[in-house]
C-alpha positions as a Markdown table, in Angstrom:
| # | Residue | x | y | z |
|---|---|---|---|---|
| 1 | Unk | -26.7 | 83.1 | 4.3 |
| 2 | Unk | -26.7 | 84.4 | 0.4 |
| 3 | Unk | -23.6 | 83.6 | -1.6 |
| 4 | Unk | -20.6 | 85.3 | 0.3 |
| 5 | Unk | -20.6 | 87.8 | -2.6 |
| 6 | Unk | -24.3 | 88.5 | -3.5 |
| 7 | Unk | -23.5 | 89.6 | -7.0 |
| 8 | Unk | -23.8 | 87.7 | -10.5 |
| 9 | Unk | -20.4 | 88.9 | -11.3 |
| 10 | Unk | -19.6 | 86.9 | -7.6 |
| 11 | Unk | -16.0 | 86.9 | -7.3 |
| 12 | Unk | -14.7 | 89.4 | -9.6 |
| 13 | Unk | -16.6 | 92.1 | -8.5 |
| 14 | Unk | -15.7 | 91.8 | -4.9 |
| 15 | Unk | -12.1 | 92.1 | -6.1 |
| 16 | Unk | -12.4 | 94.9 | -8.2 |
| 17 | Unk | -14.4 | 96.7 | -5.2 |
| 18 | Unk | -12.0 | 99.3 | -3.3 |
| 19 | Unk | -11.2 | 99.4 | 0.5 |
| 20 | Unk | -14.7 | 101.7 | 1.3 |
| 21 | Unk | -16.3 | 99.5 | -1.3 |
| 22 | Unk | -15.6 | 96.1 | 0.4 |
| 23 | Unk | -16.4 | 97.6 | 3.1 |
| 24 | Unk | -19.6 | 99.4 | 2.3 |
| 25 | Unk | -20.8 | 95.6 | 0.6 |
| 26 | Unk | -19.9 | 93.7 | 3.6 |
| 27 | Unk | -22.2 | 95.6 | 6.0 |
| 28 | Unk | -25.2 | 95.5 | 3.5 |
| 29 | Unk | -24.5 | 91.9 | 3.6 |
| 30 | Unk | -23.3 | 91.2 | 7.1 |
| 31 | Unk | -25.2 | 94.1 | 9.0 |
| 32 | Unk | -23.2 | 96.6 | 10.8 |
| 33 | Unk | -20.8 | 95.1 | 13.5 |
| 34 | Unk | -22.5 | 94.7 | 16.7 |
| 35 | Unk | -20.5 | 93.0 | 19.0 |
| 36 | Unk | -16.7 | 92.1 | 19.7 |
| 37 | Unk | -15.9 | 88.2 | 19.6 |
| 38 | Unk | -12.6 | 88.5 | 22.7 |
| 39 | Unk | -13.9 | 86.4 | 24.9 |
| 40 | Unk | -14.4 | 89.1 | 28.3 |
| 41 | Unk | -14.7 | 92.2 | 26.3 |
| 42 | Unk | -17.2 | 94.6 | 27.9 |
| 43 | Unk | -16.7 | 97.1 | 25.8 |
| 44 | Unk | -20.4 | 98.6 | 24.3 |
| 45 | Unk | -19.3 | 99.8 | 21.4 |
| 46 | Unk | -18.7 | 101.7 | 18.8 |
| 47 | Unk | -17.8 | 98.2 | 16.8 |
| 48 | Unk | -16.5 | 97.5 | 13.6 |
| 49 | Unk | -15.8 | 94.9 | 11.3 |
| 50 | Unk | -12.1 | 93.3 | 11.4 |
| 51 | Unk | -10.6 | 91.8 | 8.5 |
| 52 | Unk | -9.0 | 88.2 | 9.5 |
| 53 | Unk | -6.2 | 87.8 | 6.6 |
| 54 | Unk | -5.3 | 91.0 | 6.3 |
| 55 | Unk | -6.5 | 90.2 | 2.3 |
| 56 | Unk | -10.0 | 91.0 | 2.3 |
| 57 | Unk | -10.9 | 87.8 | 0.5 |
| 58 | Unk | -14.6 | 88.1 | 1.1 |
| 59 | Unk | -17.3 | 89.3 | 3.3 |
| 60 | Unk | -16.9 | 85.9 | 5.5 |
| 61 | Unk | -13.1 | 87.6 | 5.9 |
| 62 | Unk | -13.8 | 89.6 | 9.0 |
| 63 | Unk | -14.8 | 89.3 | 12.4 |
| 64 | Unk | -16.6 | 92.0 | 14.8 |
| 65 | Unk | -15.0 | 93.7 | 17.0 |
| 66 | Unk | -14.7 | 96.8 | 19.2 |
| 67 | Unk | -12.2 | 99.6 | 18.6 |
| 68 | Unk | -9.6 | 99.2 | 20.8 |
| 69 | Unk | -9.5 | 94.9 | 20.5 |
| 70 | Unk | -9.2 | 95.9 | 16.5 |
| 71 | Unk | -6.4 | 98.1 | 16.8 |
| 72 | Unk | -4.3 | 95.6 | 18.9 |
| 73 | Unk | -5.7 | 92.6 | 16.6 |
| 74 | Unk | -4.2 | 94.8 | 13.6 |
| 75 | Unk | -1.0 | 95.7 | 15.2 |
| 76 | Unk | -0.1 | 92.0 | 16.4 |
| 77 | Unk | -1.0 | 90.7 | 12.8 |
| 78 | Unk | 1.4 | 93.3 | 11.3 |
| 79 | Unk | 4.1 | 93.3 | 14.4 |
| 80 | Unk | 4.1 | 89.7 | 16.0 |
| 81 | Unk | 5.4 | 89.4 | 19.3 |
């Protein structure tokens, strides 16, 4: 894979880069999401692309999923149990 941020200004520019911008970056880089990672999900989609830290550090900071597993991933991260 290219450097995480496939931009001279590397870093920096991923920072400065809004919500729909990181976004929009991340699946030029990464493709669009094709697939969700729970382990027994059926589900065929639509999928998108989950952001692990809650930060948005970088396009390696996300992890496909399907709608409804990213909507519970975001609420347990936010509201743990």
């Amino acid at each position: 894979m290219p450097n995480q941020y496939t931009s001279p200004q590397g870093k920096a520019a991923w920072e400065n880069r809004t919500y729909a911008g990181k976004h929009a970056h991340l699946r030029r880089v990464r493709g669009p999401a094709d697939r969700c990672i729970i382990y027994g999900c059926t589900s065929t989609g639509p999928f998108q692309w989950a952001c692990i830290s809650g930060e948005h550090k970088d396009v390696m900071d996300y992890m496909p999923m399907c709608g409804v597993h990213h909507h519970q991933y975001d609420l347990d991260r936010h509201h743990p149990h």
